[in-house]
C-alpha positions, 0 to 999 in steps of 0.5 A: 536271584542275582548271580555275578560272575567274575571272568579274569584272574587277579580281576577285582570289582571295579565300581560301574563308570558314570560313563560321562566322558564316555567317546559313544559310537554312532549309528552302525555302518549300513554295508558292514564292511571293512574300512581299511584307508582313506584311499579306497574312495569310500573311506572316512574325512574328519573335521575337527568341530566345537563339539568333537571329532565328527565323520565327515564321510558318514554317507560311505558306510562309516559313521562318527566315533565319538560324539562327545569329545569332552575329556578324550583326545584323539592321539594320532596313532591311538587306538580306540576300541568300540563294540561293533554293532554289526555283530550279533547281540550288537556287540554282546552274544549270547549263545544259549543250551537249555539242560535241566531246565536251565539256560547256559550261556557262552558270551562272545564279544564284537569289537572294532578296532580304530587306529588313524584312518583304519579299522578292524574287526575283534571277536573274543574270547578268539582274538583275546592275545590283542590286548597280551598284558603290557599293551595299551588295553590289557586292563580293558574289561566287560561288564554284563547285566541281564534284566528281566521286564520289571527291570530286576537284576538277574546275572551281572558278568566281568570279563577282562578282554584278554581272557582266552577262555569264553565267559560263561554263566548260567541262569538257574529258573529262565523265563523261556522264549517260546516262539509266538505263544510266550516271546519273553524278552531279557533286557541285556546291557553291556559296558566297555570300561578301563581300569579305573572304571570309566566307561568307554562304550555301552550298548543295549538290546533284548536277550531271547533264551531258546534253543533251536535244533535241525535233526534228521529223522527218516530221511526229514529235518525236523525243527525242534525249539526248546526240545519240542517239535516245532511246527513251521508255518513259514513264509518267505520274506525280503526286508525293504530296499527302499525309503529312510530308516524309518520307512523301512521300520515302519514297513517291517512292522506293519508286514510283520503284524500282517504275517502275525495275522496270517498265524505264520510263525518263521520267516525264511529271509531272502537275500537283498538285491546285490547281495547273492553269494555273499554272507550278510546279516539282517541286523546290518539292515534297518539298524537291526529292527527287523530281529528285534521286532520278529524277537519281540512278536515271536517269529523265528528266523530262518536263512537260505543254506550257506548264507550264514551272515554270522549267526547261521547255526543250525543248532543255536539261536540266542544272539539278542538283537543280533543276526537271524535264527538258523540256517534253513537247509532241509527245510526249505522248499519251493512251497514255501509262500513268498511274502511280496512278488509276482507269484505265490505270493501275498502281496502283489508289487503295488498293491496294499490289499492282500492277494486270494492265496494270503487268506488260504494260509490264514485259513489254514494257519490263524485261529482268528475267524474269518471268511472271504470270498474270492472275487476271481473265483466267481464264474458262470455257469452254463446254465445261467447261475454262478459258483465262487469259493470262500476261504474260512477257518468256521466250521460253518458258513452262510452264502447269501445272495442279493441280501437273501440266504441261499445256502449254509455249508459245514466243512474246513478251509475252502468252501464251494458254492454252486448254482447261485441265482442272480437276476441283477446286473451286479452280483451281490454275496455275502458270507457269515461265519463265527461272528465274521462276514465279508461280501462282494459285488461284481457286475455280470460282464466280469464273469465273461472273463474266464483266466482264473479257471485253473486257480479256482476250478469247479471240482 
């Protein structure tokens, strides 16, 4: 079904620009802050090229704003509008409500503003009396599609910028996203256009349609998603701070297939370092692929109570590609298992392979079969024989020791095993479940060591 939506009086179709002399913004500042002169000593140097106008000061945050100068020339007082791809949706945000079964969406619009060696940050339908007919972009509109994965067309909107009301529009029969068990992704596409349809600017992205809701219930918050009661399996994580763009990409992703593994479902996403007490959004950092990528896998986003970074609303989350789900204030606690760090962590600082405390989650969250034996829980006993404990998700496992079976055991989660023989210097264990096994082997002097007795106790 294709719905279109004309948003502006005294507004006619206007056939879709080649968009061939389009002035294409370029990648996204990192910082996300506001560039006011060139005075401020991060501020932007252009030098004129063959190609065009190009950001000589791209390292300061800003980078170029046109590319392809072809058929533009930059006046000296002109202003060129841009979408904003800091803001949430990378320009174009869709907040959505589910009633009855179908999905309505209030759009708002990010801009930039460039004008000489300033910038400003535009946000509509609230700044719309920028372009009050008679100025320069009066007649500047937006054109909207919403794709679904095959690529058909199912909503195209215009909306003129200097409409005040929002632009709506509803979708009759959505494809919900629901979180890890169906992650449906719209594709969204949105164009800058002047009055004779050129296009000016153009951004892409993925559209999630869900609602996520807090509300208080016998003195709890409880996380609703969809209208239906959300169990959290949430883990706390902090985005890379080192290496390019693409190292940092490739480490999201290989943390958020790690986290998949593991059957959590939310992040709680921490601030980065240098960054407390101030609102920042994800999709600033790593060029927005952490949200994409937790969109795509079905993880929701969480942050910290009062760090909004433009999308902390606790009863909204469908801004595409743009800023986290909703603000974590009542769900949050110091339980809650950190992802990489010194303690109650995952992963320890250095190491790849996962710390003991990763396979008791999985035990208690994945539906894939596992077992592990802790090595630090292996002790010996006064007697001369050794315990150790499993992690698993089996109902049943099988211990065997130095390649012959000692014991099977039935139970869920944590399994003990006690009064294991071992009459070789090394210690030899294997454990089986559903299809699944993992073994050990530690030499005897490693048992004398005794700093894991609180982690792994006997009882």
């Amino acid at each position: 079904m294709l719905i279109t939506i004309l948003k502006g009086r005294g507004l006619s179709a206007v056939p879709e620009g080649s968009g061939e002399n389009a002035a294409v913004l370029g990648r996204k500042c990192g910082d996300g802050k506001r560039r006011e002169n060139a005075e401020t000593g991060s501020g932007r140097k252009n030098a004129k090229t063959e190609s065009g106008w190009k950001n000589a000061g791209a390292e300061s945050g800003w980078d170029k704003i046109m590319e392809s100068g072809e058929g533009i020339q930059r006046a000296e007082h002109a202003t060129i509008l841009r979408f904003d791809r800091d803001g949430a949706g990378s320009g174009a945000e869709a907040l959505c409500r589910m009633e009855n079964g179908r999905a309505r969406l209030e759009w708002r619009f990010h801009l930039a503003a460039y004008s000489g060696e300033q910038a400003r940050r535009l946000l509509l339908p609230r700044d719309a009396a920028e372009f009050a007919p008679g100025t320069e972009m009066a007649e500047q509109f937006i054109r909207l599609w919403i794709r679904d994965r095959e690529g058909n067309p199912v909503l195209e909107c215009i909306h003129l910028l200097r409409e005040e009301e929002p632009l709506e529009s509803i979708l009759p029969q959505p494809r919900i996203w629901n979180g890890m068990d169906s992650p449906y992704l719209y594709e969204t596409e949105a164009a800058l256009e002047d009055r004779n349809g050129n296009c000016l600017d153009r951004v892409r992205g993925f559209l999630p349609l869900r609602q996520v809701e807090c509300r208080n219930r016998e003195g709890r918050t409880q996380v609703f998603l969809n209208g239906e009661n959300f169990e959290r399996r949430m883990v706390r994580y902090a985005l890379p701070e080192t290496g390019n763009p693409a190292q940092r990409q490739r480490q999201i992703l290989e943390d958020l297939r790690r986290l998949q593994k593991l059957g959590a479902n939310c992040l709680l996403l921490e601030e980065p370092a240098g960054t407390q007490g101030k609102a920042y959004c994800p999709s600033v950092f790593c060029g927005g692929t952490f949200v994409q990528l937790c969109d795509r896998l079905g993880f929701l986003v969480f942050t910290e109570p009062g760090q909004t970074g433009g999308a902390g609303r606790p009863d909204v989350s469908a801004e595409g590609t743009g800023g986290p789900g909703v603000s974590a204030e009542g769900t949050a606690g110091s339980d809650i298992p950190v992802f990489r760090g010194i303690r109650n962590s995952f992963f320890f600082p250095g190491r790849e392979a996962p710390a003991p405390l990763y396979f008791k989650y999985r035990a208690k969250w994945s539906r894939e079969p596992f077992v592990y034996l802790v090595p630090e829980s292996l002790r010996r006993l006064d007697d001369g024989n050794y315990t150790v404990c499993c992690y698993s998700n089996c109902d049943k496992v099988a211990l065997y020791a130095d390649g012959r079976l000692f014991e099977f055991k039935t139970g869920e989660l944590t399994f003990f095993f006690y009064e294991i023989p071992c009459g070789k210097p090394s210690i030899m264990l294997t454990a089986e479940g559903d299809g699944c096994s993992h073994s050990i082997s530690i030499h005897k002097s490693f048992t004398k060591q005794t700093p894991f007795n609180d982690i792994f106790p006997l009882e």
